[in-house]
C-alpha positions as a Markdown table, in Angstrom:
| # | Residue | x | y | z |
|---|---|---|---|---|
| 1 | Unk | 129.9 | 62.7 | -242.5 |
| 2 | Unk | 130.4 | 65.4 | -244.5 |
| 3 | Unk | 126.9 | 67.2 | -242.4 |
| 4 | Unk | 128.4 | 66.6 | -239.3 |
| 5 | Unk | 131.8 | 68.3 | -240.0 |
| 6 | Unk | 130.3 | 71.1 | -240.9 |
| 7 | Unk | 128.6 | 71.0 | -237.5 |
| 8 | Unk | 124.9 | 71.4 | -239.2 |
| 9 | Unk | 122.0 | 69.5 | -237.9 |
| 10 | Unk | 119.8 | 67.5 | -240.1 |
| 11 | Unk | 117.0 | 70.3 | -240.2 |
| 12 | Unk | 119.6 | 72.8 | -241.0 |
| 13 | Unk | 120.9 | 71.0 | -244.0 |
| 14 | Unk | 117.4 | 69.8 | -245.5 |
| 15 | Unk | 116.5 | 74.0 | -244.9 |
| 16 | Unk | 119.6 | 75.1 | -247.0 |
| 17 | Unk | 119.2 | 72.4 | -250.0 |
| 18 | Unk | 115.4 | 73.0 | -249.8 |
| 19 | Unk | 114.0 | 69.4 | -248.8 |
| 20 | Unk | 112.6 | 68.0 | -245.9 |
| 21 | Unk | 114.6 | 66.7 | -242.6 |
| 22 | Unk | 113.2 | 63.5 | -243.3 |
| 23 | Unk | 114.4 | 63.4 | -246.9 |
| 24 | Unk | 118.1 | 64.0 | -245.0 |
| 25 | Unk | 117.7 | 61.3 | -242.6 |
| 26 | Unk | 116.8 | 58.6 | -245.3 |
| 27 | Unk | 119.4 | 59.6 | -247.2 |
| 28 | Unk | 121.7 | 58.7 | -244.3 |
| 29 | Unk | 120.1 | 55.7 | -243.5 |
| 30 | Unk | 121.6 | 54.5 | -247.0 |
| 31 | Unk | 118.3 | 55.7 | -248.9 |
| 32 | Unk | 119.8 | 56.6 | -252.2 |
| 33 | Unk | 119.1 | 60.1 | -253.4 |
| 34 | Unk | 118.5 | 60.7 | -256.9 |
| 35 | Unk | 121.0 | 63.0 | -259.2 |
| 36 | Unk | 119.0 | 65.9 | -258.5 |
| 37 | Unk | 119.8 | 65.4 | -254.8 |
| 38 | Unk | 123.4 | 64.2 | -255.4 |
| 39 | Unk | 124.1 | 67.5 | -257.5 |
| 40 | Unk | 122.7 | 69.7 | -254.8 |
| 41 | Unk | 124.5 | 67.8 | -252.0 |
| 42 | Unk | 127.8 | 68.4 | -254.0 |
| 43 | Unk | 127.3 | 72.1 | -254.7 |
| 44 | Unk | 126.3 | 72.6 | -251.6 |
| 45 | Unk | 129.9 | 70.7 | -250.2 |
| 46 | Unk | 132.0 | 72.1 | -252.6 |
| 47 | Unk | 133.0 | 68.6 | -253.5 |
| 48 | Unk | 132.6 | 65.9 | -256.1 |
| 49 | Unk | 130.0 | 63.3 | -256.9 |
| 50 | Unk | 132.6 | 60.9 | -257.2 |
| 51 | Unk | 133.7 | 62.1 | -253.9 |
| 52 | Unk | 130.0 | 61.6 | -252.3 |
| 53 | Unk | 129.8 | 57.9 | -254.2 |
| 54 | Unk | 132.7 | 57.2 | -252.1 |
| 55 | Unk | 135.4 | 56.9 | -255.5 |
| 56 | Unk | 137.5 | 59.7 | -254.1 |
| 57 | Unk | 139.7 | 60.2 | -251.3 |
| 58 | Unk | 139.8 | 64.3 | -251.5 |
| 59 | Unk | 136.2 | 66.1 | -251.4 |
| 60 | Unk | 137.7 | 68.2 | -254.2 |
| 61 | Unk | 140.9 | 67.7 | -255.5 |
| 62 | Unk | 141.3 | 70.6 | -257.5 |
| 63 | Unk | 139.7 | 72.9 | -254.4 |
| 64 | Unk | 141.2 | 76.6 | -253.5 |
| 65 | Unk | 141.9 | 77.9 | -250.1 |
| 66 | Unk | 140.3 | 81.0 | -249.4 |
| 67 | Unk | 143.2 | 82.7 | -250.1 |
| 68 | Unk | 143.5 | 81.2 | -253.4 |
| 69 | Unk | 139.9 | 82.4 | -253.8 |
| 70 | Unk | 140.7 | 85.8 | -252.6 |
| 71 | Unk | 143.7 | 85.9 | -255.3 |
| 72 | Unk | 141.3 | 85.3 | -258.2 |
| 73 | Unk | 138.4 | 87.5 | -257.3 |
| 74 | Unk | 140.6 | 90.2 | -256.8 |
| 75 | Unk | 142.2 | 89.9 | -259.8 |
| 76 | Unk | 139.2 | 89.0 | -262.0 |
| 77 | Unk | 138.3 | 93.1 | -260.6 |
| 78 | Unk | 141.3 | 94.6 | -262.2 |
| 79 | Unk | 140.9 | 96.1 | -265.8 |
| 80 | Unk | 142.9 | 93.8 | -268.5 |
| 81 | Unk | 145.8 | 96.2 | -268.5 |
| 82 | Unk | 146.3 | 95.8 | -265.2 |
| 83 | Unk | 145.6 | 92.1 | -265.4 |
| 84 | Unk | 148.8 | 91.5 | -267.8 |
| 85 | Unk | 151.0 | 93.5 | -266.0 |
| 86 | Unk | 149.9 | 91.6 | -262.4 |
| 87 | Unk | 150.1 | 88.2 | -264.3 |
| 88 | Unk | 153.9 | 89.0 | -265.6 |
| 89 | Unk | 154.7 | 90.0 | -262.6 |
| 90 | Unk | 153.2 | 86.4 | -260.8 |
| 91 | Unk | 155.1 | 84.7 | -263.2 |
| 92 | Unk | 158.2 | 86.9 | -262.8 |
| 93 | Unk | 158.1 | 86.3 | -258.8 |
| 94 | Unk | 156.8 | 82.3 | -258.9 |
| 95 | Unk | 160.4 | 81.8 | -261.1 |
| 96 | Unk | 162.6 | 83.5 | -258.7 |
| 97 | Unk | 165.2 | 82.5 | -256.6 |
| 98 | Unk | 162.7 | 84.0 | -253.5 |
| 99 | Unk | 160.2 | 81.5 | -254.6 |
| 100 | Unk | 162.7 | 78.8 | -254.3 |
């Protein structure tokens, strides 16, 4: 499922996790992969193995949006002056009435 949403064909996916297109299809003819496989599958997804073993609803339920992403990269760049005065500021603005 999660192959086809992406819109990546079998040989694609088996080409960016390093195994074979054959290895791909057995896996989705209910061929179980091994942990190695599972982990790779997962990173690859950006989801969880729980999600992948079917125990979740949410691929990851703690996942960012890219702007979210964007938010902490940038300010994982700023020197840690900065980074107080930004984060006091973040908190100043998330308890305001704007916010509300």
């Amino acid at each position: 499922m999660l192959r086809t949403e992406n819109d990546l064909t079998q040989t694609e996916l088996a080409r960016q996790l390093g195994i074979a297109q054959t290895t791909v299809a057995a896996y989705e003819r209910s061929h179980n992969p091994n942990i190695y496989s599972l982990i790779a599958y997962a990173d690859f997804f950006e989801c969880t193995l729980d999600y992948l073993a079917g125990r979740e609803e949410a691929p990851l339920p703690y996942a960012l949006s890219p702007q979210e992403r964007e938010l902490i990269q940038a300010f994982r760049s700023l020197k840690p002056s900065v980074k107080k005065f930004a984060f006091e500021q973040l908190k100043l603005l998330s308890e305001s009435e704007i916010n509300q």
